[in-house]
Backbone as JSON, one array per atom type, in Angstrom:
{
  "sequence": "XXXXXXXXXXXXXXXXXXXXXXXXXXXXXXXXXXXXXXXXXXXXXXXXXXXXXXXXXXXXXXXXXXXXXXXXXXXXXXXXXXXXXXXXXXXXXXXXXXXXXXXXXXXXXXXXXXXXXXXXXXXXXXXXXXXXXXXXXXXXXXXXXXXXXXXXXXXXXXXXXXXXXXXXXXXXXXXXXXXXXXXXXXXXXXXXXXXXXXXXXXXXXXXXXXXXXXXXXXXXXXXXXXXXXXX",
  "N": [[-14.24, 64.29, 17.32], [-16.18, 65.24, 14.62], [-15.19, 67.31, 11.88], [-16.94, 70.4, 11.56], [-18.73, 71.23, 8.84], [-18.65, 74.18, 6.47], [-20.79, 76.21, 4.85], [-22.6, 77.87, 1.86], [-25.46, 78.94, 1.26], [-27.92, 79.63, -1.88], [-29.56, 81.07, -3.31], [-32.7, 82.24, -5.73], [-35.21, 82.04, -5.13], [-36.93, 83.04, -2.29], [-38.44, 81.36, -0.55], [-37.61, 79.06, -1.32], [-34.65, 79.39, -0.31], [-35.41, 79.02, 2.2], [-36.33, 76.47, 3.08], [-33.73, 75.37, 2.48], [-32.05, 76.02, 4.48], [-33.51, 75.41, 6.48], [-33.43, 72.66, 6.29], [-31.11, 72.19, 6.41], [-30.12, 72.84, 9.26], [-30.8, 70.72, 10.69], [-28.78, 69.24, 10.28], [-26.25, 67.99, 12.15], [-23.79, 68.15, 11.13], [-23.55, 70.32, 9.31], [-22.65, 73.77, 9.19], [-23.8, 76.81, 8.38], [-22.96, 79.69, 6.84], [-24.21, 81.7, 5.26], [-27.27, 82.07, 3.55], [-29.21, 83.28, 1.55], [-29.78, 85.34, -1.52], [-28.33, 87.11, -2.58], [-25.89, 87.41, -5.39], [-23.47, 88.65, -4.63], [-22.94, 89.19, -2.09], [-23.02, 86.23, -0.98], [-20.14, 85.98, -2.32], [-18.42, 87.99, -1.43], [-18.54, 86.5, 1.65], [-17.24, 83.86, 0.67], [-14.91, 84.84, 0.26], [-14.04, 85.83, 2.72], [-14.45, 83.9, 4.71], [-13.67, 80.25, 5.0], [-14.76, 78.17, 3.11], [-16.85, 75.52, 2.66], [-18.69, 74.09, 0.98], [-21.24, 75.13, -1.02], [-24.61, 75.53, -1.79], [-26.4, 75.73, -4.29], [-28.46, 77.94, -6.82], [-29.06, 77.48, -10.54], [-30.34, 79.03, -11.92], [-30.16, 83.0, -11.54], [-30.53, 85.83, -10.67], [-28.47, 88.15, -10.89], [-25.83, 86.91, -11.15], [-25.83, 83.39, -12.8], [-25.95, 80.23, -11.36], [-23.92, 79.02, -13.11], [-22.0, 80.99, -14.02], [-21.1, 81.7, -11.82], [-19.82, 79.35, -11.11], [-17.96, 78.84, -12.92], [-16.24, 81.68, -12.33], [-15.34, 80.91, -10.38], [-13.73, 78.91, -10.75], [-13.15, 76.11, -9.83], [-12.9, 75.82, -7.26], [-13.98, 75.8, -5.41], [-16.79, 73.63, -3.78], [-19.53, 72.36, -5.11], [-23.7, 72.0, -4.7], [-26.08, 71.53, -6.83], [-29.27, 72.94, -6.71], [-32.01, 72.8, -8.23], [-34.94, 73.7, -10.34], [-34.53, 72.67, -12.83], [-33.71, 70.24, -15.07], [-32.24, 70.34, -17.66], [-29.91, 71.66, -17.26], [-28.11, 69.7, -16.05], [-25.69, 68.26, -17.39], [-23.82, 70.67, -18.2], [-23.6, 72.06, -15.9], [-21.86, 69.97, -14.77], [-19.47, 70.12, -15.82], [-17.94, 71.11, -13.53], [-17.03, 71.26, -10.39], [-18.68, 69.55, -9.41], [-20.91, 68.18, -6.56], [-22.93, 66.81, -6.52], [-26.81, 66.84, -8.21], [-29.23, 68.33, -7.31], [-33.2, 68.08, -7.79], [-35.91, 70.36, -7.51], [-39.27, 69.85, -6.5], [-37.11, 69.53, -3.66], [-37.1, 66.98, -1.33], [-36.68, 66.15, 2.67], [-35.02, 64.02, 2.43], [-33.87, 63.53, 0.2], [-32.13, 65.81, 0.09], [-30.37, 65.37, 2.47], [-28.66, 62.78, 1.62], [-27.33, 63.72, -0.57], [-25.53, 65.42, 1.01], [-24.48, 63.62, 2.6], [-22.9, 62.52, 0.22], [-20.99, 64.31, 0.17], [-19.8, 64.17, 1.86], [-18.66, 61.71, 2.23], [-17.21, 61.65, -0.27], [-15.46, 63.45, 0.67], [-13.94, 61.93, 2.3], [-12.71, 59.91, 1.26], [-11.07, 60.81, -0.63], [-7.98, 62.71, 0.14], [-6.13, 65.41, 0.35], [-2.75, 65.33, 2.56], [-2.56, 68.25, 4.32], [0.12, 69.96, 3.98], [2.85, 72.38, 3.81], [5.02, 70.85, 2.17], [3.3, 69.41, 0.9], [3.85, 66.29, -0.04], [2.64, 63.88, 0.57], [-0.3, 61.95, 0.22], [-3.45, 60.96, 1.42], [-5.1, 57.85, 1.04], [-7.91, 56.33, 0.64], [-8.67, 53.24, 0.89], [-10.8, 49.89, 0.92], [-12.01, 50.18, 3.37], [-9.7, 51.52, 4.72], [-7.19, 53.65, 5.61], [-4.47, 54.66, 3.35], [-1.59, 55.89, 3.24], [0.65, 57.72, 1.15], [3.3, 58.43, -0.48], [4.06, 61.3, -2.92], [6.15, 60.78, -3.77], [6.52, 57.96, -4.97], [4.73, 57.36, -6.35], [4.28, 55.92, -9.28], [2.4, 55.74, -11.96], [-0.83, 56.75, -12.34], [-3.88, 54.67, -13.19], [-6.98, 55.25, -14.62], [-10.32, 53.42, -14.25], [-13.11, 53.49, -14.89], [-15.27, 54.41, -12.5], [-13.66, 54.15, -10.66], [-9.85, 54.18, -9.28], [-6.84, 53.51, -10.03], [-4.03, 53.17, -8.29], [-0.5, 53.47, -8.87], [2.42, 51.98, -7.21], [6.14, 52.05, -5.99], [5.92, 49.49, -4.92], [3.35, 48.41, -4.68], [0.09, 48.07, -5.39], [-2.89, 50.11, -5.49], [-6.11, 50.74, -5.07], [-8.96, 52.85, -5.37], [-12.52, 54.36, -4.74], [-12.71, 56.92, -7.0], [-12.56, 59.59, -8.85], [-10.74, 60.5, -12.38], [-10.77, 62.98, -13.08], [-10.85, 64.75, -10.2], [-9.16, 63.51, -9.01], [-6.68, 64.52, -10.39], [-6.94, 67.38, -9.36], [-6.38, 67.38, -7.22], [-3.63, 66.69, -7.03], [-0.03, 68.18, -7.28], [1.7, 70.4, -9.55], [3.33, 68.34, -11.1], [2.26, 66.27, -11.65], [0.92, 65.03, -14.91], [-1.5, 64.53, -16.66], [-1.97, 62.5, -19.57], [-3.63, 60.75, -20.95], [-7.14, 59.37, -21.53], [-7.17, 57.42, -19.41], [-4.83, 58.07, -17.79], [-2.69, 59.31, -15.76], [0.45, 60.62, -15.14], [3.76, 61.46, -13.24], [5.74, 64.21, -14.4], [7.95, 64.01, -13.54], [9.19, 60.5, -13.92], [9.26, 60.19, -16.47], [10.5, 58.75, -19.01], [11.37, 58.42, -21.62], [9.85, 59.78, -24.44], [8.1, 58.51, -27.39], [6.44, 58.83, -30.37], [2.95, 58.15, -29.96], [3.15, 57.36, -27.47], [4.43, 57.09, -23.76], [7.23, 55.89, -22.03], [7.84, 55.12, -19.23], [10.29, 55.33, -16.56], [10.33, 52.85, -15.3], [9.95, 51.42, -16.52], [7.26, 50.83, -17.94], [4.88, 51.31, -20.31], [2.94, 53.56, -22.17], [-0.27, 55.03, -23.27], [-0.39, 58.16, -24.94], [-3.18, 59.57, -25.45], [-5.26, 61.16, -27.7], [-6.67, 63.71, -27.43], [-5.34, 64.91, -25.43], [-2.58, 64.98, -26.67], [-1.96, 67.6, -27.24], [-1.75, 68.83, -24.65], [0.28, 67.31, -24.04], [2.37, 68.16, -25.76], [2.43, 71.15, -25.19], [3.54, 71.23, -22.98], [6.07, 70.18, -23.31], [7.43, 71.71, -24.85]],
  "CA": [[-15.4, 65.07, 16.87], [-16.14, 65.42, 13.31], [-15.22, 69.05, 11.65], [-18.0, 71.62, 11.07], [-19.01, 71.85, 7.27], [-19.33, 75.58, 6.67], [-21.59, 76.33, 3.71], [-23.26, 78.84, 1.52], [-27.04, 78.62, 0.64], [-27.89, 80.72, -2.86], [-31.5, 80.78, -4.3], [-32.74, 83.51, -5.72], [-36.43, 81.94, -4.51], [-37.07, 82.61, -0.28], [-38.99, 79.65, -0.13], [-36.39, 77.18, -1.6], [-33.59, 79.23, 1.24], [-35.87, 78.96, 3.94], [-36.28, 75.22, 3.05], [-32.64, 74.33, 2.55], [-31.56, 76.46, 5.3], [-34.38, 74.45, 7.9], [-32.89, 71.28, 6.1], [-29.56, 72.42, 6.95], [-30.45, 72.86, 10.62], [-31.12, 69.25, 10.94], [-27.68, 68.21, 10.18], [-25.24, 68.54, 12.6], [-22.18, 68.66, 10.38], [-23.23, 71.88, 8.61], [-22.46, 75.01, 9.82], [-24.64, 78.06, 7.34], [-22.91, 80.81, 7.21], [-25.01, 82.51, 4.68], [-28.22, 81.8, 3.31], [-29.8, 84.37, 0.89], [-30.41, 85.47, -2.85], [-27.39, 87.61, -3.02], [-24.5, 86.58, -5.27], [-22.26, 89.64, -4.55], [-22.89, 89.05, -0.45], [-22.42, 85.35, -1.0], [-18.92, 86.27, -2.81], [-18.0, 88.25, 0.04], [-18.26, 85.69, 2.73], [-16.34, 83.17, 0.45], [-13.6, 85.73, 0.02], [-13.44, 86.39, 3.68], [-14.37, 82.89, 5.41], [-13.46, 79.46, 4.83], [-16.22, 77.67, 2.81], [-15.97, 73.72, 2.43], [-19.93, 73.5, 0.41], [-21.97, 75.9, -1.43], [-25.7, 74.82, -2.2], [-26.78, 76.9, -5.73], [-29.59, 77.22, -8.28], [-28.49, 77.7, -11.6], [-30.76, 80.39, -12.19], [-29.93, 83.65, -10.67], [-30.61, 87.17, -11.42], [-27.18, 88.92, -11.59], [-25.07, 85.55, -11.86], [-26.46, 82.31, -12.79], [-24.97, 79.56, -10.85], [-23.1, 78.64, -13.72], [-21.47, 82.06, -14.15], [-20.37, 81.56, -10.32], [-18.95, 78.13, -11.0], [-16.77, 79.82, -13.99], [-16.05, 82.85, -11.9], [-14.34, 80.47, -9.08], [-12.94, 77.89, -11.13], [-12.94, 74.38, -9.37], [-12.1, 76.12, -6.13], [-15.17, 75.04, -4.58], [-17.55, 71.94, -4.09], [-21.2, 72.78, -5.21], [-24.71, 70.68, -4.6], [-26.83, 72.51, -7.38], [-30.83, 72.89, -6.13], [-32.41, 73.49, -9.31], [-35.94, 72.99, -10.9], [-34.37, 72.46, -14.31], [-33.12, 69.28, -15.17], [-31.04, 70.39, -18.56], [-28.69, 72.26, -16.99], [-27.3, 69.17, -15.48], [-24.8, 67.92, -18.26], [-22.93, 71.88, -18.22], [-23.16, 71.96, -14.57], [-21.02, 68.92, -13.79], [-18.26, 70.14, -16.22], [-17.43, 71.56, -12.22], [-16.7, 70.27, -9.15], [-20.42, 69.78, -8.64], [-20.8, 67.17, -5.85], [-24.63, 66.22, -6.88], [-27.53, 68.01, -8.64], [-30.91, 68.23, -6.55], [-34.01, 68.99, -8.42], [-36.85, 71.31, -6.74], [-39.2, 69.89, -5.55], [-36.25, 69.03, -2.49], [-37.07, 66.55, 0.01], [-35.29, 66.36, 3.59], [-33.98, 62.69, 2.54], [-32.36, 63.47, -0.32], [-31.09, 66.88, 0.92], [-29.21, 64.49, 3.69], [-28.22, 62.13, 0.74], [-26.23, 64.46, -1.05], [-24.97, 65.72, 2.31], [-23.6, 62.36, 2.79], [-22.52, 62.0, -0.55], [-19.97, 65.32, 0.15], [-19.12, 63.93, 3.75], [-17.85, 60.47, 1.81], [-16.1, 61.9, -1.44], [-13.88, 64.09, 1.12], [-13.37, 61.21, 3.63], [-12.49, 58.71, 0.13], [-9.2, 61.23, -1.2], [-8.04, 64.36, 0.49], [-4.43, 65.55, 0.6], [-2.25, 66.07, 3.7], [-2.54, 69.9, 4.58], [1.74, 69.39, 4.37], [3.23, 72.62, 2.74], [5.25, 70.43, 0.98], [2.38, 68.56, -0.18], [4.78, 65.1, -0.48], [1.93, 63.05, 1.0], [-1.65, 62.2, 0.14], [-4.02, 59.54, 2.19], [-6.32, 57.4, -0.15], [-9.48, 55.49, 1.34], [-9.37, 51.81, 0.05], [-10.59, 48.73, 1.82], [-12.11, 50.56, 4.65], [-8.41, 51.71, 5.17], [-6.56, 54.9, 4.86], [-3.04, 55.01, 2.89], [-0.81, 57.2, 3.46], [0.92, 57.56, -0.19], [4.46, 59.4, -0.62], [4.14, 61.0, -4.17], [7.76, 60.12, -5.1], [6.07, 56.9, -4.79], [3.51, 57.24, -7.59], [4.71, 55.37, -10.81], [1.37, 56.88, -12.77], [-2.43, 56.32, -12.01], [-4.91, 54.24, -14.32], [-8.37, 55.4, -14.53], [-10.96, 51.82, -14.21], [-14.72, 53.75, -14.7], [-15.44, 54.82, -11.42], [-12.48, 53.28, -9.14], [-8.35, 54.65, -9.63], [-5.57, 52.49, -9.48], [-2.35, 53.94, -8.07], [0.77, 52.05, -9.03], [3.43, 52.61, -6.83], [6.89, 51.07, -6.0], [5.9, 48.61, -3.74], [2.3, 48.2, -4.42], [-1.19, 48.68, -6.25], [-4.21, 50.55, -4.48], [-7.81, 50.31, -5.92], [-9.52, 53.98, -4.68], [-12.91, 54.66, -5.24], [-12.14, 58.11, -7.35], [-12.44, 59.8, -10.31], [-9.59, 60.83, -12.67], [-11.32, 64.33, -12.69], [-11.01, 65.22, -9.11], [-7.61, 63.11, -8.22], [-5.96, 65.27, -10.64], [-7.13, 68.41, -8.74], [-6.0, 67.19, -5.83], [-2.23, 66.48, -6.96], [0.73, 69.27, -7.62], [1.94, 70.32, -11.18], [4.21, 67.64, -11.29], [1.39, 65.6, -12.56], [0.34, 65.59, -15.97], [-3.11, 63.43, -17.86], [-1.69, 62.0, -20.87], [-4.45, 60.01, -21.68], [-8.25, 59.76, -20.2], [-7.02, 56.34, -18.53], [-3.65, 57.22, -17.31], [-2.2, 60.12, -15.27], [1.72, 60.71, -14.53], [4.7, 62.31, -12.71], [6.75, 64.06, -15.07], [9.71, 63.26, -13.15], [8.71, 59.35, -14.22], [9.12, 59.83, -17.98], [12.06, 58.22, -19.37], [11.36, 58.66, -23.36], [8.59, 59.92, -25.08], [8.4, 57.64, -28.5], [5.88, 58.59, -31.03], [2.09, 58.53, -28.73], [3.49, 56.67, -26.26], [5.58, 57.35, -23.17], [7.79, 55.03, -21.81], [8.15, 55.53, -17.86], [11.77, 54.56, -16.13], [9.88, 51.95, -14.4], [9.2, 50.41, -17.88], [5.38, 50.75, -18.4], [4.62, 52.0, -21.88], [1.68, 53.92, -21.77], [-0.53, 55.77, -24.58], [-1.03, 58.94, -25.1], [-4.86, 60.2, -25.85], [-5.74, 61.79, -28.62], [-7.56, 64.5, -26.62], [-4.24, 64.83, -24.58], [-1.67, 65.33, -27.11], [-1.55, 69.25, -27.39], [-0.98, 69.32, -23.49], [1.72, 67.0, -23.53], [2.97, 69.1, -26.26], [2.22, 72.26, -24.48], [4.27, 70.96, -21.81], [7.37, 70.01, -23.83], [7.92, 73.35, -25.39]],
  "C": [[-15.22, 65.45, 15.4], [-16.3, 67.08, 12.94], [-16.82, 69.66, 11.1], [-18.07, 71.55, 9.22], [-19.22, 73.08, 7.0], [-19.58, 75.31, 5.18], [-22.37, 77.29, 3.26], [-24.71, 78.03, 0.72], [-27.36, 79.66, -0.53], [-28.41, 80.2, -4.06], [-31.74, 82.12, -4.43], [-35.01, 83.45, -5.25], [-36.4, 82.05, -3.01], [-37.32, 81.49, -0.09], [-38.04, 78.53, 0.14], [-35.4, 78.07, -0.45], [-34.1, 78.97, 2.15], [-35.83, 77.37, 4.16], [-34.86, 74.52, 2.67], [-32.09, 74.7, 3.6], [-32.39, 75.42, 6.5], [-33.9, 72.93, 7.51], [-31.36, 71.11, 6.68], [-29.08, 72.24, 8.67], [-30.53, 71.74, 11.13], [-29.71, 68.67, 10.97], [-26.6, 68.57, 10.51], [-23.9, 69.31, 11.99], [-22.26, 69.85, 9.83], [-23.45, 72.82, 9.11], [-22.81, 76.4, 8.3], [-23.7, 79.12, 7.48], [-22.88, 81.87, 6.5], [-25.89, 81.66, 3.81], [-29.22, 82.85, 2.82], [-29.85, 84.19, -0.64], [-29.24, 86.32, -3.15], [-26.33, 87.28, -3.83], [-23.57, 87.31, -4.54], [-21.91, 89.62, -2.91], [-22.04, 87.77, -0.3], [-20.98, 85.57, -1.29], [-18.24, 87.1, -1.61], [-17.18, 87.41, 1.14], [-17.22, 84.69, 2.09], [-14.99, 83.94, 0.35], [-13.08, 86.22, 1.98], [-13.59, 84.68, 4.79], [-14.3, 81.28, 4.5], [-14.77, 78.39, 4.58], [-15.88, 76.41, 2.02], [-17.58, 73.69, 1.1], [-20.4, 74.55, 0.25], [-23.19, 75.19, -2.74], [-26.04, 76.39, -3.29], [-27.92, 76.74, -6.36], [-28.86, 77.87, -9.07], [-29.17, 79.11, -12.32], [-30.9, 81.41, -11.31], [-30.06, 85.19, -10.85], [-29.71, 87.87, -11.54], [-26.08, 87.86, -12.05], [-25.53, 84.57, -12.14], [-24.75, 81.01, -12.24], [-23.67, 78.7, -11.78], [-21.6, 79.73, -13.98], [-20.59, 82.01, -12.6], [-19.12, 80.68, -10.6], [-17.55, 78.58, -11.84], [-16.23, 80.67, -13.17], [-14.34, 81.73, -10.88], [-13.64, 79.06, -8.96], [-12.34, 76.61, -10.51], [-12.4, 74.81, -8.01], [-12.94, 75.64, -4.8], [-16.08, 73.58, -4.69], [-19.04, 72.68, -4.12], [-21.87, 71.51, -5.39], [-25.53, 71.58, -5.16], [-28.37, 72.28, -6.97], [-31.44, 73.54, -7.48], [-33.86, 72.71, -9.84], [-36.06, 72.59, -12.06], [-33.35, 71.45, -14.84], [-31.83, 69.56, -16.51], [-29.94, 71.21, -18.39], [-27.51, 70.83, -16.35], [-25.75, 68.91, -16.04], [-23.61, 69.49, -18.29], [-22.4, 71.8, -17.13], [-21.97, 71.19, -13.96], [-20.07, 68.95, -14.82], [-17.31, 71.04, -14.95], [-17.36, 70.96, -11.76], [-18.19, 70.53, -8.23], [-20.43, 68.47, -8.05], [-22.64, 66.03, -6.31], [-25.93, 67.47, -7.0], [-28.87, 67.55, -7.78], [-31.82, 69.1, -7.29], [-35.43, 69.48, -7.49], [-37.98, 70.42, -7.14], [-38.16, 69.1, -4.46], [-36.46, 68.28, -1.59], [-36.17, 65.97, 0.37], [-34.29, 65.27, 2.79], [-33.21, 62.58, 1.06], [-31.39, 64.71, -0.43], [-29.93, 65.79, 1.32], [-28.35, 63.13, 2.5], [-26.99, 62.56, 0.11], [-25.59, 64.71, 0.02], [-23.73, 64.82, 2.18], [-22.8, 61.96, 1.91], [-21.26, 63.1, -0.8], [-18.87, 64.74, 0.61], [-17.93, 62.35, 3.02], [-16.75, 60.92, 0.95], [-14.99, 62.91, -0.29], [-13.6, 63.26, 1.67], [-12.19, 60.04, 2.32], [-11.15, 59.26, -0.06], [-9.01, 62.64, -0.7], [-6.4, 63.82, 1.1], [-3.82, 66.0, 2.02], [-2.3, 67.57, 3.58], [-0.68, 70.1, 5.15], [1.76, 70.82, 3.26], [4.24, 72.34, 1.71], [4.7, 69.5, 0.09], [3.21, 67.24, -0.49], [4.15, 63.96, -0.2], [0.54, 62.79, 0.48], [-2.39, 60.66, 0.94], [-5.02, 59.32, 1.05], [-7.13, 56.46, 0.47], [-9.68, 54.14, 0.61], [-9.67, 50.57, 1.0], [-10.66, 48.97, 3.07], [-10.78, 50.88, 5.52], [-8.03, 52.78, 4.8], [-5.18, 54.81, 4.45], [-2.81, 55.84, 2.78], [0.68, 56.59, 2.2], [2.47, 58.33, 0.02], [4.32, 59.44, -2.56], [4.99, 60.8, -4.67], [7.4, 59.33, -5.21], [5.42, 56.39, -6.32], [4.06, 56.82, -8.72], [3.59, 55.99, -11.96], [-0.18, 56.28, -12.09], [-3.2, 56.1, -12.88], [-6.27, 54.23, -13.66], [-8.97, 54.11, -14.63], [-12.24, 52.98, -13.93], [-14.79, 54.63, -13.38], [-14.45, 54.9, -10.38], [-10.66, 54.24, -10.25], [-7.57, 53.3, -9.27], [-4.55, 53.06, -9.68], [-1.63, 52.66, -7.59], [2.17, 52.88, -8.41], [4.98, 51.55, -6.86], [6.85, 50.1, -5.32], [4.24, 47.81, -4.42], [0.91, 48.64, -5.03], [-2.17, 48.77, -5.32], [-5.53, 50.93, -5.37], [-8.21, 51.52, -4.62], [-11.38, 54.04, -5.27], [-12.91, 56.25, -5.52], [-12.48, 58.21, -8.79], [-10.6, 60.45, -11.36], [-9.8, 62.65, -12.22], [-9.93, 64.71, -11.22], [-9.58, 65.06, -8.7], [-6.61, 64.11, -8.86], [-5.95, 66.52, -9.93], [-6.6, 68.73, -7.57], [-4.22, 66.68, -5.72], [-1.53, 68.02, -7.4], [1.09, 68.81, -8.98], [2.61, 69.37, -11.39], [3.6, 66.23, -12.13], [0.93, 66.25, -13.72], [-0.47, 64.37, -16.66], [-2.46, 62.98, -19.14], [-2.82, 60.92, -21.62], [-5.92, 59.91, -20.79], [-8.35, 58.89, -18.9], [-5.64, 56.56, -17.47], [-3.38, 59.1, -16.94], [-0.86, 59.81, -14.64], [2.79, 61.75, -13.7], [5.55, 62.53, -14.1], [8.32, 63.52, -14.86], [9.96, 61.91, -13.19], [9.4, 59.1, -15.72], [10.84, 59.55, -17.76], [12.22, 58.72, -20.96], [9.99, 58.9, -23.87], [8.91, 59.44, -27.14], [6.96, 58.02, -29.18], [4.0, 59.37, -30.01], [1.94, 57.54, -27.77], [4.69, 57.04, -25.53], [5.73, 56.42, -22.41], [8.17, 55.48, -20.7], [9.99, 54.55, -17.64], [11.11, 53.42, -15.68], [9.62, 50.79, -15.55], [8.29, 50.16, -18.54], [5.69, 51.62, -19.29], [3.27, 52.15, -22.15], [1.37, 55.01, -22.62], [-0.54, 57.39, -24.01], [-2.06, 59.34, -26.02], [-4.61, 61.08, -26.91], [-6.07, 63.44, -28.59], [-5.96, 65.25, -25.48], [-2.91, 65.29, -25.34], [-1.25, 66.8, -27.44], [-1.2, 69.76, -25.93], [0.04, 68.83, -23.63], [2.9, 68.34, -24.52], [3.64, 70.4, -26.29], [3.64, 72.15, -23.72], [6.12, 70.87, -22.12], [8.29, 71.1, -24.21], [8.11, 74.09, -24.57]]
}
């Protein structure tokens, strides 16, 4: 049986909750368990129950859903419901799963839905507290990864490629997100290439040279973390 989605609804119009909430109703997997105009209520329930999806508009009368997204820093997955298309480009500097513009209909409500239900089924980490595992979705297949494993990960557009000792896996993924989903031990050195520090062998100039032998840039955009990191 597939898990419950629990989810917050948070419009500061009735109309648009009554209509994502009766859209909501339709689809088994999600479980509401608030649906209002409140932020400070909403904030509540996420502080006291376990909330996988929170549907937003960006405009809000004490927070605007952007002010939320800031507030709770990539901790959540949002599907923004908004009648204002230029917020999109700010918005999705979050872990915004897809923007829906007002007017809402059911079928692409259930679109996005689906488009949650996939990106968690695609990369999601063992619930291990030593975190030493992660499963990755390629080839209608799930791998089960060991990160001592991980030699570094090259971004390809849309798709990841994790290079391990044995073997290369083609994910569809973003760099974004995969980083979010690994421990500090990873660090971005470039917008194509994510590593284990425990990997590096020599750092030469803006390139680091893994034990494994790959010689791999560092970004432009990237060089004041690695820097950060060194010091």
């Amino acid at each position: 049986m597939n898990k419950k989605i629990n989810c917050i609804i948070l419009d500061d119009e009735p109309f648009a909750v009554k209509l994502i909430a009766d859209y909501a109703s339709k689809v088994p997997r999600l479980n509401v368990l608030y649906a209002d105009s409140d932020v400070f209520k909403a904030i509540e329930v996420l502080n006291t129950e376990s909330v996988d999806l929170i549907f937003i508009d960006i405009q809000m009368p004490q927070l605007t859903g952007i002010e939320l997204m800031q507030l709770f820093n990539q901790k959540y997955n949002f599907i923004i419901t908004s009648a204002y298309p230029q917020y999109a480009l700010e918005a999705f500097q979050f872990h915004v799963i897809d923007y829906l513009l007002k007017p809402i209909t059911f079928n692409r409500f259930y679109q996005s839905v689906e488009k949650f239900i996939r990106w968690q089924e695609t990369f999601q980490v063992i619930e291990k507290p030593d975190n030493d595992y992660l499963f990755v979705k390629a080839d209608r297949k799930h791998y089960k990864i060991a990160l001592n494993d991980i030699l570094y990960i090259e971004g390809l557009r849309d798709y990841i490629r994790i290079h391990t000792n044995d073997e290369k896996i083609m994910a569809l993924e973003n760099m974004k997100d995969i980083l979010e989903k690994l421990p500090s031990q990873f660090i971005r050195i470039h917008r194509s290439y994510i590593i284990p520090k425990d990997k590096i062998k020599v750092i030469d100039g803006n390139q680091i040279v893994m034990k494994s032998g790959n010689a791999l840039p560092i970004g432009e955009t990237y060089r004041k973390l690695v820097g950060e990191w060194l010091n």
